[in-house]
C-alpha positions, 0 to 999 in steps of 0.5 A: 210812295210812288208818284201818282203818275207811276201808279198806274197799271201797263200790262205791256211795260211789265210784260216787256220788263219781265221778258228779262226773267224766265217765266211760264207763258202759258200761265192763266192771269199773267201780269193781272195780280199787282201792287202799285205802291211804292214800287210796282209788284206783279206776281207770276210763276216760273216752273210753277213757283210763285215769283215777283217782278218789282220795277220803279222808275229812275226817278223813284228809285236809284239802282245803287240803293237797291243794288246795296239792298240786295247785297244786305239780303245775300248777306241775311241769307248767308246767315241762314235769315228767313227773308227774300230770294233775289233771282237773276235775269236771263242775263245773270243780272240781279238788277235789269235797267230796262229803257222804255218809252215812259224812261228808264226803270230798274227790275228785280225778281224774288222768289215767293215765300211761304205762309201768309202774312201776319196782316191776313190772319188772326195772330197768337201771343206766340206769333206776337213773340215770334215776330219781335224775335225776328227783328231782334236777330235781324238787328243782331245781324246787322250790328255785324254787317259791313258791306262789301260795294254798296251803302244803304241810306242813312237817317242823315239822307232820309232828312236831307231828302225831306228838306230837299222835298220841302224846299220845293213846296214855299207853302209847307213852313209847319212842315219844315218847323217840324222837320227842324223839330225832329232833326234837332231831337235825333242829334241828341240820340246815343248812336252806338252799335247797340241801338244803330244800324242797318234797320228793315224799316217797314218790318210791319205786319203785311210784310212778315209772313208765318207758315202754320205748317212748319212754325216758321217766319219768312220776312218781305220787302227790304226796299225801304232799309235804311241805317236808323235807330233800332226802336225806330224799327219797333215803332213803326212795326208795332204802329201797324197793329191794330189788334184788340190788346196793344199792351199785349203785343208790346209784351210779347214783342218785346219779349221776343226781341230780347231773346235775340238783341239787347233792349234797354226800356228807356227806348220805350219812353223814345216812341212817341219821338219816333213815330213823330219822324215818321209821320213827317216822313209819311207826310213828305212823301205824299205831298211829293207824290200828288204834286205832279197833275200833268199827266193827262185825264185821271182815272176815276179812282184817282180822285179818290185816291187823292182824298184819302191821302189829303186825309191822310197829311192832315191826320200826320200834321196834327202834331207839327211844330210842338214840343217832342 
């Protein structure tokens, strides 16, 4: 998540960062559909075609990670993987630093895809399935992934990130007992190429996206991919539903999963730790993001904002500092 500083809307900044990509000028609504969450996301069409513009400020994001992410992605597209587009500027650069009054941001462009995501629409038993075996060919692909310039992080620096993060809030010891905690139970973690690798990580339902018309999956937003432990992959994709039948989805899911990549059940009964991690790492992330309050009167929401996520940190805390 963002800074809160970050998440508010300029028209200008986006339209200025656009100008670097080609776009239609005289469509209705330009720059006024947006997503300000961990990046910002502002739709627009190019010769008619859905695109979108994603920009993040220098200290949010470094643009050799989502130079590296990109490079996964042309390598998932080589491979025939149903995922993200990049397009370049106008001045063949998947990747524009753009320098504005507010900073430097780094911006990318990526073609729309087909469908509607899993998050909007009632899901099938067969869709449940189809959604586990695209991440159980994706982990497949990933196990045979080497990259050529840039390395995505790895578990390692996502928790020296959140020690780094907790370091500057003294307050936060049962924050930093837990991260003890978890670091501790991941070290004893087998890391084999079958059960470590190059994960999606946020593989949940509004980020993959199905086509009624031709059966087909097509998967979003790799801003967050990291080399972790696959089940930790499923965890955090599997938390996101929130459907009648939980035990269904597993079944179906791992089901899918297993038609492309090896599932061994002892993974099942590692859950729980996983999803300890991310909590812990949802919880750092906010504490870090609400921490600035000096840049100048708040908008009204804000205020609402900032309850719901100091909800939010207590909810994830519940469990810090006890036995995984």
């Amino acid at each position: 998540m963002l800074q809160l500083k970050y998440l508010l809307h300029d028209r200008d900044r986006a339209l200025s960062i656009l100008s670097r990509w080609n776009y239609d000028e005289s469509q209705p609504a330009l720059m006024e559909r947006f997503r300000i969450s961990s990046n910002a996301v502002y739709a627009f069409t190019h010769e008619g075609v859905i695109h979108f513009l994603r920009f993040a400020h220098e200290e949010e994001k470094s643009r050799e990670q989502i130079l590296a992410e990109l490079e996964f992605l042309r390598y998932l597209n080589a491979n025939g993987y149903p995922c993200l587009r990049p397009v370049v500027s106008k001045y063949g650069n998947e990747v524009e630093v753009v320098d504005t009054p507010a900073g430097r941001y780094y911006a990318t462009v990526f073609l729309g895809v087909p469908g509607k995501s899993l998050g909007n629409q009632p899901i099938t038993a067969d869709m449940l399935y189809g959604w586990g075996k695209q991440m159980g060919l994706l982990h497949r692909l990933s196990k045979d992934y080497t990259p050529e310039n840039y390395r995505r992080v790895d578990h390692e620096g996502k928790l020296n990130w959140m020690a780094e993060v907790l370091a500057t809030f003294p307050d936060e010891k049962l924050a930093r007992t837990e991260l003890k905690i978890v670091n501790d139970w991941l070290a004893k973690l087998p890391r084999t190429k079958d059960h470590y690798g190059l994960i999606h990580y946020d593989f949940e339902l509004d980020n993959v996206f199905y086509c009624e018309d031709t059966k087909k999956f097509h998967i979003i937003d790799f801003d967050d991919a990291a080399y972790h432990w696959f089940a930790l992959d499923v965890t955090n994709a599997l938390a996101s539903y929130e459907g009648d039948n939980p035990h269904l989805a597993l079944e179906q899911f791992i089901a899918g999963y297993r038609t492309e990549h090896v599932w061994d059940e002892q993974w099942l009964a590692l859950m729980p730790g996983f999803t300890r991690y991310q909590l812990l790492y949802g919880y750092v992330r906010i504490i870090r993001s609400t921490q600035d309050k000096s840049f100048g009167e708040e908008p009204d929401w804000m205020a609402g904002l900032r309850q719901k996520l100091a909800k939010l940190c207590k909810e994830r805390s519940a469990n810090f500092g006890k036995e995984i």
